[in-house]
Every structure is written in C-alpha cells, then in structure tokens.
DSSP file (Angstrom, degrees, kcal/mol; ACC not computed):
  #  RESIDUE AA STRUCTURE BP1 BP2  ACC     N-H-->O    O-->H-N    N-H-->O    O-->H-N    TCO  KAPPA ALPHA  PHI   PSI    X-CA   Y-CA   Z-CA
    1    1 A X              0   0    0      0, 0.0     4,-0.3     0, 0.0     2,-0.2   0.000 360.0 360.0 360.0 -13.0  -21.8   16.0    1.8
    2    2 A X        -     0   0    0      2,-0.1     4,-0.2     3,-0.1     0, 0.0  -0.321 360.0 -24.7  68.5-121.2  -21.5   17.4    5.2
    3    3 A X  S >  S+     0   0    0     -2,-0.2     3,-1.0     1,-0.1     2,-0.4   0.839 110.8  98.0 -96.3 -76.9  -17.7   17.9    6.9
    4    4 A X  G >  S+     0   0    0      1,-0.2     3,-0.7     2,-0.1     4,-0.2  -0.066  81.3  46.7  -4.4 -62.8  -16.1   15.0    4.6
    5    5 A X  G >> S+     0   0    0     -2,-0.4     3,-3.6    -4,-0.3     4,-1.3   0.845  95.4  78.7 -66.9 -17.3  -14.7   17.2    2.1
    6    6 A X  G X4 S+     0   0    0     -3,-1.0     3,-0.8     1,-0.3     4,-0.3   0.803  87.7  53.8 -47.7 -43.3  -13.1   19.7    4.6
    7    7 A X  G <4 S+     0   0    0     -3,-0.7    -1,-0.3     1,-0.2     6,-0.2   0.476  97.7  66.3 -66.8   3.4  -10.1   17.7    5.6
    8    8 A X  G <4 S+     0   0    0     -3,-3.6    -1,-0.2    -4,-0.2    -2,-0.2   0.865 104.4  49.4 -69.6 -38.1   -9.2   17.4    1.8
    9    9 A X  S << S+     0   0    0     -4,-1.3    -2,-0.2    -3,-0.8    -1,-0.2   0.533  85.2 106.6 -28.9 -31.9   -8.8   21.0    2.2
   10   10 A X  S >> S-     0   0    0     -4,-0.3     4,-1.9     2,-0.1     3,-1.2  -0.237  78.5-111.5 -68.4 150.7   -6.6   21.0    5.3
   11   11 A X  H 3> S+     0   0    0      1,-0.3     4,-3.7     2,-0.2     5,-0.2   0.864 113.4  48.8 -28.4 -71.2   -2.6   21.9    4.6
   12   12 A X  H 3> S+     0   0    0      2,-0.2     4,-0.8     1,-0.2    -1,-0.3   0.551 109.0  55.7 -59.2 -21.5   -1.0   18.7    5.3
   13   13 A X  H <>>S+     0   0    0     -3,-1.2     4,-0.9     2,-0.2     5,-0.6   0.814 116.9  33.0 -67.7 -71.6   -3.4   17.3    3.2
   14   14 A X  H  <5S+     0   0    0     -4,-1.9    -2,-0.2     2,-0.2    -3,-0.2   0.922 115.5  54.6 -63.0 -59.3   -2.5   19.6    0.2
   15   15 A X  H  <5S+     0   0    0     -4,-3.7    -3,-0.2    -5,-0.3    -2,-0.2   0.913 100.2  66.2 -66.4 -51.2    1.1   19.8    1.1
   16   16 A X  H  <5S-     0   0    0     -4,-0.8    -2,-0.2    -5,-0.2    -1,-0.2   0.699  86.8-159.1  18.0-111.5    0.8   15.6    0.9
   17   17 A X  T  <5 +     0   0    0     -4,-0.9    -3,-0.1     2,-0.0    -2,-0.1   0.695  19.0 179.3 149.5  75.8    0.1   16.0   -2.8
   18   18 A X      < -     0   0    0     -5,-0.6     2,-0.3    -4,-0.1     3,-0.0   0.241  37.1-111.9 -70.8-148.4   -1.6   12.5   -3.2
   19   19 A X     >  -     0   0    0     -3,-0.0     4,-2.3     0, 0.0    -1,-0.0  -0.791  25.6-121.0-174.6 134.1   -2.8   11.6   -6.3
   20   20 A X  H  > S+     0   0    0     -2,-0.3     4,-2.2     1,-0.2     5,-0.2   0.898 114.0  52.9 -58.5 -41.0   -7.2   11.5   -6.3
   21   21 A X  H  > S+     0   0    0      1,-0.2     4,-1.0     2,-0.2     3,-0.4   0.994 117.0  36.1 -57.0 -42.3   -7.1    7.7   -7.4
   22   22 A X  H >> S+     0   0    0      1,-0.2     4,-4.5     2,-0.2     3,-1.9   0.972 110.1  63.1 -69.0 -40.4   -4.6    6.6   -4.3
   23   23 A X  H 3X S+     0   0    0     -4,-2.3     4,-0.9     1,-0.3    -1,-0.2   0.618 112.6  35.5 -81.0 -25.0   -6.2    9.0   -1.9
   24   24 A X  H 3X S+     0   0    0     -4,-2.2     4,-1.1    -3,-0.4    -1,-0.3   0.485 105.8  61.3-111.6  17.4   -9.6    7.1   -2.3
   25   25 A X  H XX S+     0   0    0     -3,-1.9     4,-2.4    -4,-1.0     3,-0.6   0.868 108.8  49.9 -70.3 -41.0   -8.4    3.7   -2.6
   26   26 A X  H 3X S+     0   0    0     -4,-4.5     4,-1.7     1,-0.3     5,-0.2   0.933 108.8  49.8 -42.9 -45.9   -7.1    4.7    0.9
   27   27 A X  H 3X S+     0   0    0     -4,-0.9     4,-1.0    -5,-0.2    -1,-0.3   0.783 114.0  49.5 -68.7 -28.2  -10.8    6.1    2.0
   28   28 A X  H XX S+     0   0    0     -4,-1.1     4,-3.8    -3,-0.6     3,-1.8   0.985 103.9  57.0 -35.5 -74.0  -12.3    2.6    0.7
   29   29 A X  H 3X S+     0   0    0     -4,-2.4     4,-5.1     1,-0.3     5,-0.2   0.782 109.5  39.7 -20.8 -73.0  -10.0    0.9    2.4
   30   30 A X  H 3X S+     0   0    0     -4,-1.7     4,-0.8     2,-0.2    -1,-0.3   0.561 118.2  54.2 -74.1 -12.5  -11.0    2.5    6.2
   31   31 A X  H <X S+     0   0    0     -3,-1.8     4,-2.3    -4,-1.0    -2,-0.2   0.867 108.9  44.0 -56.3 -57.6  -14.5    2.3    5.1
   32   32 A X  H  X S+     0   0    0     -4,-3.8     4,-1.7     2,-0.2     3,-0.3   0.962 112.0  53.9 -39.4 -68.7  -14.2   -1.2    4.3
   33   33 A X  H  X S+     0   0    0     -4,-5.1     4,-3.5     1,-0.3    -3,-0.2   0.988 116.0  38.6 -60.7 -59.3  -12.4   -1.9    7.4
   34   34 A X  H  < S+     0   0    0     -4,-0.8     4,-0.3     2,-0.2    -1,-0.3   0.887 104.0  63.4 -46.0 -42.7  -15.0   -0.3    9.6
   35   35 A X  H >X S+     0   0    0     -4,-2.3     3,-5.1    -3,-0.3     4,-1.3   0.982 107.2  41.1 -44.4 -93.4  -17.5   -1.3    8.1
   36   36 A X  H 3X S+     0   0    0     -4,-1.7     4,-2.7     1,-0.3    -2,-0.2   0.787 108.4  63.4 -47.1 -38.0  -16.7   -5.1    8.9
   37   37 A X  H 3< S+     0   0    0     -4,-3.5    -1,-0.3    -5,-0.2    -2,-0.2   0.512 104.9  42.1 -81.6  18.4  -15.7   -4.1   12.4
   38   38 A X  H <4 S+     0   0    0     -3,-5.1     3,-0.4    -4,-0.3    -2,-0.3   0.622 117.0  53.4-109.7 -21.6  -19.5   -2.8   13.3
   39   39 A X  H >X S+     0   0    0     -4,-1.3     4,-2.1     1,-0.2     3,-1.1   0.833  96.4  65.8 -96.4 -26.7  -20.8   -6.2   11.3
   40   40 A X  H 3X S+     0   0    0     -4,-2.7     4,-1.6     1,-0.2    -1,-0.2   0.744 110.9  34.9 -79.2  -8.2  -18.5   -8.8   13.5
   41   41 A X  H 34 S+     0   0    0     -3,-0.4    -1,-0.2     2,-0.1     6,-0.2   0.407 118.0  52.8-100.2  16.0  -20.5   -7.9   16.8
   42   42 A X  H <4>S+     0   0    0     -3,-1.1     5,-0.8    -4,-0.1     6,-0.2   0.920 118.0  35.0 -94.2 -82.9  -23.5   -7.6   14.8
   43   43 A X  H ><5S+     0   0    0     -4,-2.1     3,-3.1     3,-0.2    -3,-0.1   0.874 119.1  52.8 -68.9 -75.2  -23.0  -11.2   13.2
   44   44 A X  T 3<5S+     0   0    0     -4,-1.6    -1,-0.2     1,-0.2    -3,-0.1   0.848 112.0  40.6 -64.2 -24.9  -21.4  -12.8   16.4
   45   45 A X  T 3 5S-     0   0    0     -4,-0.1    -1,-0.2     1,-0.1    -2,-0.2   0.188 109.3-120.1-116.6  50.8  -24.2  -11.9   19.0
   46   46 A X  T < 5S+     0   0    0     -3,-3.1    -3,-0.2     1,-0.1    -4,-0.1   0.084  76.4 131.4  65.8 -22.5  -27.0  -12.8   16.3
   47   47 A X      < +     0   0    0     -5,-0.8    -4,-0.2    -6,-0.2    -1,-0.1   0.569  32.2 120.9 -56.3 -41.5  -28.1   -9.2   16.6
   48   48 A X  S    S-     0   0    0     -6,-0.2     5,-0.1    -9,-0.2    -9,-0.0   0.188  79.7-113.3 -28.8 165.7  -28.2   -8.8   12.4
   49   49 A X  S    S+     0   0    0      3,-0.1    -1,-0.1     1,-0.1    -2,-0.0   0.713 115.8  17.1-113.6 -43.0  -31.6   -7.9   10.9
   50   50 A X  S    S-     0   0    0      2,-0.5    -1,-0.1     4,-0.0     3,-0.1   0.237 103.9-117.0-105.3 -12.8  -31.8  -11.9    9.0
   51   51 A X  S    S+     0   0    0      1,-0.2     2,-0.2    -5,-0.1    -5,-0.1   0.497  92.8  55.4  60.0  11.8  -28.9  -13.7   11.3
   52   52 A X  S    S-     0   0    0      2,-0.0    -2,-0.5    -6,-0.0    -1,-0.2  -0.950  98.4 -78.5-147.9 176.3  -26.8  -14.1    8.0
   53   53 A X        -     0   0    0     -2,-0.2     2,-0.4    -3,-0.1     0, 0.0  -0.130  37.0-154.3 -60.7 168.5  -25.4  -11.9    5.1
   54   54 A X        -     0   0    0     -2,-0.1     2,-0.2     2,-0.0    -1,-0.0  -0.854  13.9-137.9-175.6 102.3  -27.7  -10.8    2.1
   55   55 A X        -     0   0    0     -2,-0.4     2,-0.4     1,-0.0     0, 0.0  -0.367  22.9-163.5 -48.8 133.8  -26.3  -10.3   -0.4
   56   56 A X     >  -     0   0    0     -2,-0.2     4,-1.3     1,-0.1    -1,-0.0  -0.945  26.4-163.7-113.9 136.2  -27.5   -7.1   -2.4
   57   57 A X  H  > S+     0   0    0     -2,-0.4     4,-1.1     1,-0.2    -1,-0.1   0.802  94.1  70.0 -85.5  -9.8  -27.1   -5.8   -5.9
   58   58 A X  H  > S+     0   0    0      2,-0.2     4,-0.9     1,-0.2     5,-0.2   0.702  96.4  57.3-101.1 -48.0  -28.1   -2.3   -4.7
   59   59 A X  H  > S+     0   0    0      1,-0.2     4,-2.2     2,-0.2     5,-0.3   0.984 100.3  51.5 -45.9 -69.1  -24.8   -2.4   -3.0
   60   60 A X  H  X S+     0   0    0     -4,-1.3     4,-3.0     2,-0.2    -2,-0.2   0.804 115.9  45.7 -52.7 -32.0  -22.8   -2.9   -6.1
   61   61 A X  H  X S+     0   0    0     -4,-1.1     4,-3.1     2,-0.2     5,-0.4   0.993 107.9  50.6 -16.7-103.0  -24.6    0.0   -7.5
   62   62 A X  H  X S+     0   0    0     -4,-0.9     4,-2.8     1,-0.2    -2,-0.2   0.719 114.8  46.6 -39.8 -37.2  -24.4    2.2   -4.8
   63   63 A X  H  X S+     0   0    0     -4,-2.2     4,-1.3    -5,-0.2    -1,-0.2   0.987 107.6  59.5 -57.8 -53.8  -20.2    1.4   -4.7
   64   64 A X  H >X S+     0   0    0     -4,-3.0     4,-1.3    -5,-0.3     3,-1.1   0.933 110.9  40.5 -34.3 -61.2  -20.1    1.8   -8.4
   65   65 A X  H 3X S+     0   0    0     -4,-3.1     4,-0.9     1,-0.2    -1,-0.3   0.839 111.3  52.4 -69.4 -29.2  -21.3    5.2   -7.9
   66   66 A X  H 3X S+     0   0    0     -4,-2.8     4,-1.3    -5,-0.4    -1,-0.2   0.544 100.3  59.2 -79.3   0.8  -19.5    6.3   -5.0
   67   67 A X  H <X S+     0   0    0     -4,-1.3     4,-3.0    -3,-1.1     3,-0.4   0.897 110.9  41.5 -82.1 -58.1  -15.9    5.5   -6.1
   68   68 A X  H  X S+     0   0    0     -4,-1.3     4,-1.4     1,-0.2    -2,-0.1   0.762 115.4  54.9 -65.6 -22.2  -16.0    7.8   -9.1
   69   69 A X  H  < S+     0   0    0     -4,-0.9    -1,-0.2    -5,-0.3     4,-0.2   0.739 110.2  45.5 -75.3 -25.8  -17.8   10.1   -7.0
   70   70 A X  H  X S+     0   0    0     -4,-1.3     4,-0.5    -3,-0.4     5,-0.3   0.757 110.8  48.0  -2.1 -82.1  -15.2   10.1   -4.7
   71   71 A X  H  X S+     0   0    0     -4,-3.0     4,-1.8     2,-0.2     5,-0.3   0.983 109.8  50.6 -76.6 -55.2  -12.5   10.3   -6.8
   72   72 A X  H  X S+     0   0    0     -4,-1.4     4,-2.1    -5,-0.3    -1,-0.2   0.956 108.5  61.2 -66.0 -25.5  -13.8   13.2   -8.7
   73   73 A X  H  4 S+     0   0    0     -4,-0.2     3,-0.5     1,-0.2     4,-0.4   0.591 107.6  41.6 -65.4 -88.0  -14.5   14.7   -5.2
   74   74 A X  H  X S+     0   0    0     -4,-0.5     4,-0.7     1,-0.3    -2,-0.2   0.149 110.9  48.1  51.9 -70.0  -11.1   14.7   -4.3
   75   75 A X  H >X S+     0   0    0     -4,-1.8     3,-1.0    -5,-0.3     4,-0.8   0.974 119.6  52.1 -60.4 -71.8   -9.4   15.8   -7.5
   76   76 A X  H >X S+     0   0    0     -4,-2.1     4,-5.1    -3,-0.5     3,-1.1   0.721  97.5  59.5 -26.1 -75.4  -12.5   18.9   -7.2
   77   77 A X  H 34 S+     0   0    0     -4,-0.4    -1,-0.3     1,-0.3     8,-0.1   0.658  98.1  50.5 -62.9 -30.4  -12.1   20.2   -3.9
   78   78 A X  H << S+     0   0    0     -3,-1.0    -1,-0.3    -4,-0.7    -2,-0.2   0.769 118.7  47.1 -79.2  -2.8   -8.6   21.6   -3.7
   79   79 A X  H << S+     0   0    0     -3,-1.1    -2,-0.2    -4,-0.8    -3,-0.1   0.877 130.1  13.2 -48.7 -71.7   -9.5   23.4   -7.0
   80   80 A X  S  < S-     0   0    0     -4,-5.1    -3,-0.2     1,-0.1     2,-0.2   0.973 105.5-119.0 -84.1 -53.4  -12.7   24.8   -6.4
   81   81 A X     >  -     0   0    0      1,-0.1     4,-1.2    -5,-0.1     3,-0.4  -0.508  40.3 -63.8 132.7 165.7  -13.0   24.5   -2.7
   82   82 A X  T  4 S+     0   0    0      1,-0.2    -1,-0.1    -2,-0.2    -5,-0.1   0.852 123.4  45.1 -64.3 -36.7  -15.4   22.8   -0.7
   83   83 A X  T  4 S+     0   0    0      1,-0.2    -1,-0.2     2,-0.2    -2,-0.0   0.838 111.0  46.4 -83.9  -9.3  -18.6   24.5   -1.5
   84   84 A X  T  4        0   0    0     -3,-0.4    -1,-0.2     1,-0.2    -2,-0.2   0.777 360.0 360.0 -88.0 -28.2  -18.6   24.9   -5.2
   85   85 A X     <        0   0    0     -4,-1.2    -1,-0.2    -8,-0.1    -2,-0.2   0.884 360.0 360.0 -62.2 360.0  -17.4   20.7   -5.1
C-alpha cells in the first residue's frame, strides 16, 4: 500500500472526523479528476496506445474492488494503525 495510508493517520485528518464513505468518495473524486487530466494530452496529441478509448471490463472490476477496499481502509487505519491495516 506504500505512504497512502499515512496521511489518514495525520492529526488534522483525525481531528477532521470524516466519515469512511465521504472520505473516499472524496479520494475517487481526485483520482478521477487526475486521471482525465494525464488522458486529455494523451488523447489530444494522438500519443494513446489505440488513438481512441477502449473500453475495459477489467476496469469495472478493478473499481469494484478498490472502493470497498478503500473504504474499509479508511474506517481501519485510525483503529489499528497503518501497519496492521
């Protein structure tokens, strides 16, 4: 999992007292948005691997499983602490 979970840790974080569900719609969110700002110079100077989207189902997968993995990461780590999450 690397650094991610450490700033869940951090004080302001904690002190915060988000709720797990909101606290990774947020992290979606700034994923999403990044995500699409590395693809639109990708996309605009043809550079992409096909020169259009492709679609995957191995995406929808892979989301499925990282939202709930997320979120239970989140709830986890000010409990246990980063290395037991």
């Amino acid at each position: 999992m690397g650094t991610y979970p450490v700033p869940i840790k951090a004080k302001t974080v904690r002190d915060a007292d988000v709720h797990p569900i909101i606290f990774q719609c947020y992290k979606s969110f700034w994923v999403f948005t990044t995500g699409v700002c590395f693809l639109i110079p990708a996309f605009g100077f043809g550079t992409s691997k096909t020169g259009s989207f492709e679609f995957s189902w191995w995406a929808v997968v892979s989301a499925a499983a990282w939202v709930p993995s997320g979120v239970c990461t989140i709830f986890s780590v000010p409990l246990l602490g980063v290395s037991m999450a």
